[in-house]
C-alpha positions in Angstrom: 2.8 -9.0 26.6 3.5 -4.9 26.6 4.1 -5.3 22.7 0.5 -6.3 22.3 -0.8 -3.0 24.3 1.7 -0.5 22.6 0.3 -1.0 19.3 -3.6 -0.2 20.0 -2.5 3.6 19.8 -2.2 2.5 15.8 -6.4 2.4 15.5 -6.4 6.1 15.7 -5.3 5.5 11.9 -7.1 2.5 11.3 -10.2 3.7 11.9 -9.5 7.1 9.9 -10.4 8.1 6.6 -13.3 6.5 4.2 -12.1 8.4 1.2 -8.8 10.6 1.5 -5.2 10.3 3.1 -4.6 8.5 6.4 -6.5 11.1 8.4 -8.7 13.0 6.3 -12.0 12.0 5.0 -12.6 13.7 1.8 -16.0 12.5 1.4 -18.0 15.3 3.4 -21.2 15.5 1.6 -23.4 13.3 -0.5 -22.0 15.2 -3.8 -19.0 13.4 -3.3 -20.2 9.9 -3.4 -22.0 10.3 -6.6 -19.2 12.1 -8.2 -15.9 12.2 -6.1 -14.5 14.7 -9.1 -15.6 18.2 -7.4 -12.3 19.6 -6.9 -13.8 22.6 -9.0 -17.3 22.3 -8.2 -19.6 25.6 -8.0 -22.2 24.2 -6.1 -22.7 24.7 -2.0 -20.4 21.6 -1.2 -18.0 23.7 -2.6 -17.7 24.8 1.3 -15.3 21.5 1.1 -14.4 20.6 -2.2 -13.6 24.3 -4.0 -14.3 26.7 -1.6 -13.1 30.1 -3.9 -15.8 28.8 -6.4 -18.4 29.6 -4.2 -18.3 32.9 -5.7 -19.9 31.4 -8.5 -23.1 30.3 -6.7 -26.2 31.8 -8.9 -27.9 33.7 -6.9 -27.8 35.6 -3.6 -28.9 34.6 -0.2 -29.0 31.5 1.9 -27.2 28.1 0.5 -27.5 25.1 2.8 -26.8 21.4 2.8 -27.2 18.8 5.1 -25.9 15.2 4.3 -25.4 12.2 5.8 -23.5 9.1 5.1 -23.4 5.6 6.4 -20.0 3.8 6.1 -19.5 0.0 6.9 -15.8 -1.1 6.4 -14.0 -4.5 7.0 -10.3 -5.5 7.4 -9.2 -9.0 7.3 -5.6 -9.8 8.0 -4.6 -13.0 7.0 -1.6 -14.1 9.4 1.0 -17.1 8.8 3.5 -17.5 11.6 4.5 -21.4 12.8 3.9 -20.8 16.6 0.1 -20.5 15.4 -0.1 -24.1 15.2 0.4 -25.2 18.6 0.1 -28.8 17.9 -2.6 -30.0 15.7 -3.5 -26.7 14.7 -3.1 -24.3 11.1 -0.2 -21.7 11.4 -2.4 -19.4 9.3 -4.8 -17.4 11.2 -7.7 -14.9 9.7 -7.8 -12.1 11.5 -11.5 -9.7 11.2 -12.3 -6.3 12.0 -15.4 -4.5 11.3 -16.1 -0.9 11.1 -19.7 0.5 11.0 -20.5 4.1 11.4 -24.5 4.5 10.2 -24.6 8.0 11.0 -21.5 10.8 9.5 -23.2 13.9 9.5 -22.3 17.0 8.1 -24.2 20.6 7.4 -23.0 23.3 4.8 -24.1 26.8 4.7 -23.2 30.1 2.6 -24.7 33.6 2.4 -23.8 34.8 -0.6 -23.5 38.5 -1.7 -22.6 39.8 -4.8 -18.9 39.7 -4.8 -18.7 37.8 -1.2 -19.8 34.4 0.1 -19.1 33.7 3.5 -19.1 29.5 4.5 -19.0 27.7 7.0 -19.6 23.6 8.2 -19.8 21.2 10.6 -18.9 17.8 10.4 -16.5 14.8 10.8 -13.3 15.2 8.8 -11.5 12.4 9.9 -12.8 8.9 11.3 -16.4 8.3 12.6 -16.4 4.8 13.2 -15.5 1.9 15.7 -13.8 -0.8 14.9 -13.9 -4.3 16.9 -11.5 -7.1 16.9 -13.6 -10.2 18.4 -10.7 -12.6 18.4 -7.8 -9.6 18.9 -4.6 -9.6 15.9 -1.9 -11.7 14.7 0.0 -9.3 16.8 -1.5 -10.1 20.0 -1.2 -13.5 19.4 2.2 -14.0 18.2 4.0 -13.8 21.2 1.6 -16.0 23.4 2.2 -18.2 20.9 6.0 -18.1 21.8 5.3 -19.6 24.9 5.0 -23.4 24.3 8.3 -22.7 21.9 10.1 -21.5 25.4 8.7 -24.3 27.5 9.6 -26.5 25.0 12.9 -25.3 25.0 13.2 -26.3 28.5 12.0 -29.0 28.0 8.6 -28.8 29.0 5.9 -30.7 26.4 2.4 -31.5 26.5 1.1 -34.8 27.2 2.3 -37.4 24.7 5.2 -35.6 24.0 3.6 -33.0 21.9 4.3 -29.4 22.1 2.7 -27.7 24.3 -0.3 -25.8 23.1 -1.6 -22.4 24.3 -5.1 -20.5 24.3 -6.2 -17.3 25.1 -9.4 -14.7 24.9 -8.2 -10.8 23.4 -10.6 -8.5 22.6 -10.3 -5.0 21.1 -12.6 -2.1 20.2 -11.4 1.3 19.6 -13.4 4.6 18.1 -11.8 7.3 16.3 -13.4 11.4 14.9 -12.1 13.9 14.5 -15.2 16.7 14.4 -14.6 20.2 12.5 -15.5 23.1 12.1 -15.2 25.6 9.3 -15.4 29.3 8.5 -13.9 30.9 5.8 -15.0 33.9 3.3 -14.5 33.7 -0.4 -14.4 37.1 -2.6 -14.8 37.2 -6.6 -12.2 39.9 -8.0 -13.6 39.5 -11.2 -15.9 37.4 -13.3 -12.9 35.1 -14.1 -11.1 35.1 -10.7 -11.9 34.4 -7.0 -10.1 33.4 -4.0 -11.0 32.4 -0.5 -9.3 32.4 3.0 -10.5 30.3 5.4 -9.8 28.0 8.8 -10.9 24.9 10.3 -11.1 23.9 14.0 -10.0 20.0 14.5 -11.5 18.5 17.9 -9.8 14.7 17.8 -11.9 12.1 20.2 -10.1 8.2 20.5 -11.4 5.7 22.7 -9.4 2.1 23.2 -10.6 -0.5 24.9 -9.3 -4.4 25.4 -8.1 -6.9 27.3 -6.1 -10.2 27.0 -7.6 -13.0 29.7 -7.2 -16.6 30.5 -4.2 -17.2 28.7 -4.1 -20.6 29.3 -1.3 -23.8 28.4 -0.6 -27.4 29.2 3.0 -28.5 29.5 3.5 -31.4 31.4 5.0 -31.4 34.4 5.7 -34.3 37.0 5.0 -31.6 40.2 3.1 -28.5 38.4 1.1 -30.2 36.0 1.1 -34.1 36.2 -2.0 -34.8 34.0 -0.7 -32.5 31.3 -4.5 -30.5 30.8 -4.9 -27.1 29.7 -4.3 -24.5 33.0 -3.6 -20.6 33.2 -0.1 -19.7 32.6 0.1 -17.3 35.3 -0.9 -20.1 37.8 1.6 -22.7 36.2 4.2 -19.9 36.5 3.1 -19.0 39.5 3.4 -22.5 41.1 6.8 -22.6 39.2 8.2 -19.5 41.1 7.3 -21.3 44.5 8.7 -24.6 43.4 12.1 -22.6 42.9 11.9 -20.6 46.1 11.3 -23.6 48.4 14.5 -25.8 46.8 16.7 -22.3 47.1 15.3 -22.1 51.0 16.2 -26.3 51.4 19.6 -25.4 50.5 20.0 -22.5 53.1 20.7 -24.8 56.5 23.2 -26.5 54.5 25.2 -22.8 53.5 24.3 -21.6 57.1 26.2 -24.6 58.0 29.4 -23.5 56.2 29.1 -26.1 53.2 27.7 -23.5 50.8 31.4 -24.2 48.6 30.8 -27.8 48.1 29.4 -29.4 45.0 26.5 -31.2 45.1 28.9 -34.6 44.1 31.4 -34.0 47.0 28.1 -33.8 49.4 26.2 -37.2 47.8 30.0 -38.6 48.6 30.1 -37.3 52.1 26.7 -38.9 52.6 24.7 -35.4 52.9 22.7 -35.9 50.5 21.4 -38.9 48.3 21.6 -39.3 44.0 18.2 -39.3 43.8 17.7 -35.3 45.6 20.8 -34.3 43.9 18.9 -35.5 40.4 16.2 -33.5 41.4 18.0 -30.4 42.1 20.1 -30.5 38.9 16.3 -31.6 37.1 15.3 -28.3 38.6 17.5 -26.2 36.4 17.2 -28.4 33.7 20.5 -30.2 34.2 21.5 -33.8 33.7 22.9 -35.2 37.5 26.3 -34.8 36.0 25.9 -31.1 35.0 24.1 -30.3 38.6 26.8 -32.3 40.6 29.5 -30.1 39.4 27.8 -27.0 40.7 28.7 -26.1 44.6 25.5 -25.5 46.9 25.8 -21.6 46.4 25.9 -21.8 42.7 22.8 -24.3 42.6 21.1 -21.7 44.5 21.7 -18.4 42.6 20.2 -20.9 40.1 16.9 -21.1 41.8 16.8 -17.8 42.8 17.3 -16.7 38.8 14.8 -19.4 38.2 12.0 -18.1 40.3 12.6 -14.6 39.2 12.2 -15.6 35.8 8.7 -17.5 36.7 7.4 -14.3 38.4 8.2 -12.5 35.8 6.8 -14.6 33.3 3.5 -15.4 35.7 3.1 -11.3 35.5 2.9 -11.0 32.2 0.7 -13.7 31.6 -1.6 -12.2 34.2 -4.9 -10.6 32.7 -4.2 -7.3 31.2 -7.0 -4.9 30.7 -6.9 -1.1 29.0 -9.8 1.8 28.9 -8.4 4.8 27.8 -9.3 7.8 26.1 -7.7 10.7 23.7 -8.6 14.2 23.3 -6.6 16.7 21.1 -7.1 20.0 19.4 -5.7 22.1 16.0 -6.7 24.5 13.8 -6.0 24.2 9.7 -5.2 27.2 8.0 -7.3 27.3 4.5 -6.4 28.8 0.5 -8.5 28.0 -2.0 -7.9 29.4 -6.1 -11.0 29.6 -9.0 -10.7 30.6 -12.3 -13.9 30.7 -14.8 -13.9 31.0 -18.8 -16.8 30.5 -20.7 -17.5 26.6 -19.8 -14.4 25.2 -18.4 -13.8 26.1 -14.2 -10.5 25.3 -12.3 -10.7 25.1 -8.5 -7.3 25.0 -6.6 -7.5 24.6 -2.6 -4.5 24.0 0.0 -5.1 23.4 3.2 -1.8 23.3 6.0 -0.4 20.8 8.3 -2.5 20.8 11.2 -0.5 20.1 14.6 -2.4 18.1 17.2 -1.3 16.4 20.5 -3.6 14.3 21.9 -3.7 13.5 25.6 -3.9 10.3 27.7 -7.1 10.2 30.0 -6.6 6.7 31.4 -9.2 4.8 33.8 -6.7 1.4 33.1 -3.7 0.6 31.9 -2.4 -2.9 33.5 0.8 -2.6 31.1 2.0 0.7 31.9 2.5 2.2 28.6 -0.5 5.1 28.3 0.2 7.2 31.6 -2.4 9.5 32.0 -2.3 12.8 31.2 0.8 12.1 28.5 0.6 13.1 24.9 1.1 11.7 22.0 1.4 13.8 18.3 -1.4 13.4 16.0 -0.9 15.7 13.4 -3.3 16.3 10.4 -1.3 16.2 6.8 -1.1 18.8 4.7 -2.7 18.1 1.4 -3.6 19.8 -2.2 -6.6 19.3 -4.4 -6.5 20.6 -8.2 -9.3 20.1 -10.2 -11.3 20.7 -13.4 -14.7 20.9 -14.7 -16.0 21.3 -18.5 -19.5 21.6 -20.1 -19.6 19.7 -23.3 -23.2 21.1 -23.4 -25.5 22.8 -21.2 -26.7 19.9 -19.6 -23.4 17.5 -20.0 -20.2 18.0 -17.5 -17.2 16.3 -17.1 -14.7 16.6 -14.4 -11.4 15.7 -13.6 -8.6 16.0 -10.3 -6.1 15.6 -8.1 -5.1 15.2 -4.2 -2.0 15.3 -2.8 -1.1 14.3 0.7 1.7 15.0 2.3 1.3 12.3 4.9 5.4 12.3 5.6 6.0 15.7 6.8 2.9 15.2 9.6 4.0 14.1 12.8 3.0 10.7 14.1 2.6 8.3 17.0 6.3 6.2 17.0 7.7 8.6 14.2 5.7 6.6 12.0 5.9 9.2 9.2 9.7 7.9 8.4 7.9 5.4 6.5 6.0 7.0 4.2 7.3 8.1 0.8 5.8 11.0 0.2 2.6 10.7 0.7 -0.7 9.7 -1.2 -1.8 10.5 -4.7 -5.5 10.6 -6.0 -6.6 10.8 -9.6 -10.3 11.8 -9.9 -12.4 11.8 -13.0 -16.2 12.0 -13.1 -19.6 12.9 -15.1 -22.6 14.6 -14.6 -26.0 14.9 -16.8 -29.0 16.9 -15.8 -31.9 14.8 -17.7 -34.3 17.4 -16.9 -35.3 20.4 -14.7 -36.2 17.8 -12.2 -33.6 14.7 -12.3 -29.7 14.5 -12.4 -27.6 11.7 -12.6 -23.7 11.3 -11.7 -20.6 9.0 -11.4 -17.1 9.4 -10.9 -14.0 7.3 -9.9 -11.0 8.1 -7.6 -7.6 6.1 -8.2 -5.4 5.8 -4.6 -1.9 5.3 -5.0 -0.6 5.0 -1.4 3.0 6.2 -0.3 3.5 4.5 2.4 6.4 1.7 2.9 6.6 -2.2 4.3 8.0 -1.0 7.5 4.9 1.1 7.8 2.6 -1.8 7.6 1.2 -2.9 10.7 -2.1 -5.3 11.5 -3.3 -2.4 13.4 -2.3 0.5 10.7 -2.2 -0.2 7.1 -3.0 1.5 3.8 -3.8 -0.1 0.2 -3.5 1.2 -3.3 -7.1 1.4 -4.4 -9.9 2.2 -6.8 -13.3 3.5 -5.7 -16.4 4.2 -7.7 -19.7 6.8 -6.8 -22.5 7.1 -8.6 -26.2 8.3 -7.7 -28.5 11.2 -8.7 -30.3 14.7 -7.8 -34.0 15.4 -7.8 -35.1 18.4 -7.6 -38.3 18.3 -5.5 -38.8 22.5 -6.1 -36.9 25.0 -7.5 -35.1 25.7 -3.9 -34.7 22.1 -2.7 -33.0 18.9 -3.9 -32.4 15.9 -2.6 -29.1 14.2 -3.6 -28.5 10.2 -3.0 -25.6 8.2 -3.8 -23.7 4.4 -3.3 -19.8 5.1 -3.1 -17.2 1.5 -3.3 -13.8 1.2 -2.5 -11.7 -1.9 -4.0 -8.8 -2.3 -2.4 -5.2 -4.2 -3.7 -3.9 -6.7 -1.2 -0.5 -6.1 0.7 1.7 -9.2 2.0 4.6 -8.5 4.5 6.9 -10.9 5.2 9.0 -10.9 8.0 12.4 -12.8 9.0 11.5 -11.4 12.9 7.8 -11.9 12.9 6.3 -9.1 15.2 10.1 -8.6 17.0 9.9 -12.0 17.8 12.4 -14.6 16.5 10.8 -16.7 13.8 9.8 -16.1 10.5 5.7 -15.2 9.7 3.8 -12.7 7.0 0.9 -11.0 7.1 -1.4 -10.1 4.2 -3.5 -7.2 4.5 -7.0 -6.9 3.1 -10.2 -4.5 3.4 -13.3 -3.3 2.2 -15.5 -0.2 2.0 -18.9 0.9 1.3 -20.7 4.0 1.8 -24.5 4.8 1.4 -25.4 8.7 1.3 -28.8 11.0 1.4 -28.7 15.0 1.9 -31.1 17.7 0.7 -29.6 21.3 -0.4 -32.2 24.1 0.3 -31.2 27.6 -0.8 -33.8 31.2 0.5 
């Protein structure tokens, strides 16, 4: 059972980004949805996007924006793995999460002053939502599942002669953000250059909390379980563990009594013991009477005593587990941002370092001993490049076009999982933008995701997919100093299958396919004095 627990420290990256790499979310104001192509924008969510072109703002003063976004998500893993089955069962299993995050707030604001414009936000740069997993993950399940297998092994079935079949109640919830803040000052060294130097402060906040309960089985068993019904393994185990101590403590008067070398056969022969106990000691280990009359009393023993180990072992973790624990972390980003401006074309560059974050263990319970309180655990932010363009065809026509780069492999990781990424991810933006009138503006853009990550990185609880996602929406402007900006933003994702010869680290073939979707509804006004 501690495989199931270790992996829950994965949902810090599941539950991450809604647009952007595996921890960032690029989509930080309403702008973005309607048009993710602002990687050379010169409006005020330029605070974000281009933050040098914030020289270019038109006029002097106060620049504000406040947005916010509403993001459902869904993950469905659709798991295949024999053990599944039981017996009368499917061996595939779906597998739902859902994420909802209603409110992502975030608030832009610039004074700007001739040459200078000095920026700053607040928001939520990297997750915002929980995720719950009613009926837990194929990697939960799996190795429960593995436990009729054993006893069948031993020769333990249900009633009928069936395998034995298994049950058990997981649950999961786990919430993920990572709040920022930003400062940063941008200067204009010309009417064709300007640059900007900024930083942003990362607070990360991760809560988990599951259990695994009443995992339940029904071998039959003449002593333990004679009906063959459905009965919690910990108890079967349990009773299993006594049943071996008691026939190692029968055999004790008999080694106390100096016949601890003899073999169960030469005792039935000296009349110390009859055919029928010594079939039920050699039974006990899963002998046939001629194996277990072979064995001297000591050996049958150290037999037993193995046994019951192995049953208390097995009866703990079957036991009830439960976890509720929490993360906490903080880094700062250093910020560079480029713009160049010639007649109607703008180019907005932007860089922002590798943040280094540890987050640290605050743990109320942890009944599998694997998130000690107070350890720490690396959570780095990647480092990552936009590069984009913008064009006016006309006054009142503009098209756009960029670039993100993520370098998701040289950020450190829970389990070193950045060995399997391969590089990192790509985006390829392009988008539109046409002002009807003085008072309405309508937008759209798309975003292409190639991922970089690599099958070994693939996890139920971690996983990223090559995607396509499309914003579109509109401006309004309600005066000459306020607008109000809405937008609808999609993501279409491309299934990933993984198969495995060692389903999960366990010893039997099973696959996984990985599936998700995302939609985000945005409203924001921009208010300038």
């Amino acid at each position: 059972m501690r495989k199931i627990f270790v992996t829950i420290i994965a949902l810090s990256t599941f539950l991450s980004a809604y647009a952007g790499g595996l921890l960032t979310n690029t989509n930080q104001s309403v702008h973005f949805l309607r048009n993710p192509a602002r990687g050379a924008s010169m409006e005020i969510d330029a605070v974000y996007t281009n933050p040098a072109g914030l020289a270019k703002l038109p006029v002097n003063g106060w620049h504000f924006t406040f947005s916010n976004q509403s993001a459902f998500q869904t993950r469905t893993i659709t798991s295949t793995f024999a053990p599944f089955a039981g017996y009368g069962g499917e061996e595939t299993k779906v597998f739902d999460g859902k994420t909802t995050a209603p409110i992502i707030p975030s608030l832009f604001a610039v004074y700007k002053m001739n040459k200078w414009a000095f920026s700053a936000n607040i928001g939520v740069i990297g997750g915002g939502g929980k995720i719950t997993f009613d009926k837990g993950l194929g990697s939960f399940e799996a190795p429960i599942s593995m436990i009729p297998y054993q006893l069948k092994a031993n020769g333990l079935l249900g009633v009928d002669g069936n395998p034995c079949n298994y049950s058990v109640n997981t649950y999961m919830e786990g919430s993920s953000i990572i709040y920022d803040g930003q400062l940063g000052a941008t200067y204009a060294i010309n009417d064709m250059f300007s640059v900007y130097a900024g930083g942003r402060i990362n607070i990360v906040n991760n809560s988990y909390v599951g259990h695994i309960r009443d995992i339940s089985i029904n071998p039959f068993h003449p002593m333990l379980n004679p009906t063959g019904e459905m009965m919690l393994a910990t108890t079967f185990f349990n009773n299993a563990k006594q049943a071996a101590q008691g026939a190692s403590a029968s055999l004790q008067p008999i080694i106390d009594g100096g016949a601890g070398g003899f073999t169960l056969d030469q005792l039935v022969a000296a009349g110390q013991m009859s055919p029928e106990q010594l079939a039920q000691l050699a039974g006990g280990l899963g002998l046939s009477p001629q194996e277990g009359g072979a064995m001297t009393i000591l050996q049958v023993q150290g037999g037993y005593d193995q046994a019951a180990a192995a049953y208390g072992a097995s009866a703990n973790q079957t036991a009830d587990k439960e976890l509720d624990c929490t993360q906490s972390g903080m880094g700062v980003t250093p910020i560079l941002g480029f713009n160049f401006n010639w007649k109607n074309l703008n180019i907005g560059v932007k860089y922002e370092f590798n943040t280094k974050i540890d987050v640290k263990n605050k743990t109320k319970v942890d009944d599998v001993n694997q998130f000690p309180d107070g350890e720490k655990t690396p959570y780095d932010i990647p480092a990552w490049l936009s590069v984009g363009a913008q064009y006016k065809i006309i006054p009142s026509v503009s098209v756009s076009a960029g670039y993100h780069h993520f370098f998701d492999s040289n950020a450190k990781m829970a389990n070193d999982k950045q060995k399997h990424i391969d590089g990192g991810i790509n985006e390829f933006l392009l988008g539109a933008e046409w002002q009807i009138n003085k008072m309405f503006l309508v937008s759209a853009g798309g975003q292409l995701t190639k991922t970089g990550v690599t099958d070994d990185y693939q996890t139920d609880m971690a996983y990223s997919l090559n995607s396509y996602s499309v914003g579109m929406g509109g401006a309004i402007n309600v005066t000459e100093k306020i607008r109000i900006n809405l937008a609808y933003f999609f993501t279409k994702y491309e299934d990933w299958t993984k198969e495995s010869t060692n389903y999960n680290g366990l010893p039997l073939p099973g696959k996984d396919t990985f599936s998700r979707t995302n939609n985000v509804f945005g409203i924001g006004v921009d208010f300038r004095f």
